[in-house]
N, C-alpha and C positions, 0 to 999 in steps of 0.2 A: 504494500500500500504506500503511497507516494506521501511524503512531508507534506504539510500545510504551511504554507508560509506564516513566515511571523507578524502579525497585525501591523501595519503601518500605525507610527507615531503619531499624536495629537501635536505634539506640541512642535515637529517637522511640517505642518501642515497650513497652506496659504490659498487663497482664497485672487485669482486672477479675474478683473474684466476689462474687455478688451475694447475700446470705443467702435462703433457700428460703422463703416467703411460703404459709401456708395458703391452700387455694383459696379464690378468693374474697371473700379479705381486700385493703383497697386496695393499691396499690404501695409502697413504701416503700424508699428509697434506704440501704441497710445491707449492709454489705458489707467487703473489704478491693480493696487496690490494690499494685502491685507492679510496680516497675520493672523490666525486665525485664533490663538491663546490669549497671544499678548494685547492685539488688535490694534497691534501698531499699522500704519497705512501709506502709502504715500501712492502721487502720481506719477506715471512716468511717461516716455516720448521714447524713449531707445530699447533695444531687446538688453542690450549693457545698463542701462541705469534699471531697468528692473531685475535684472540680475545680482548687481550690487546691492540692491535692496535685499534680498532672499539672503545671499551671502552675508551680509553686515547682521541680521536675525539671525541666523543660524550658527554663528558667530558665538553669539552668547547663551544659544543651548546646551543646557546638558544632553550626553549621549545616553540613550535610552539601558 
């Protein structure tokens, strides 16, 4: 019988949304971000500055 994975962390977990893009229009990384414990938040413009966001929070987690 195959392992069960081990439960994903709460306190690893964030909350992305992504602002609505005309059809058709390229992609663009715009949006906010949201911790989902802490409920720290901020917005972002770049796939990098929302990354930095997750990284700088997860930064100061404990490992499970």
């Amino acid at each position: 019988m195959p392992e069960l994975p081990l439960p994903l962390p709460t306190n690893r977990a964030f909350v992305v949304q992504l602002r609505a893009q005309p059809p058709g229009a390229p992609f663009v990384w715009d949006g906010r971000v949201e911790h989902v414990v802490s409920r720290q938040m901020t917005h972002f413009h770049t796939l990098d500055e929302l990354l930095a966001f997750i990284c700088r929070v997860l930064a100061g987690v404990s490992a499970p």
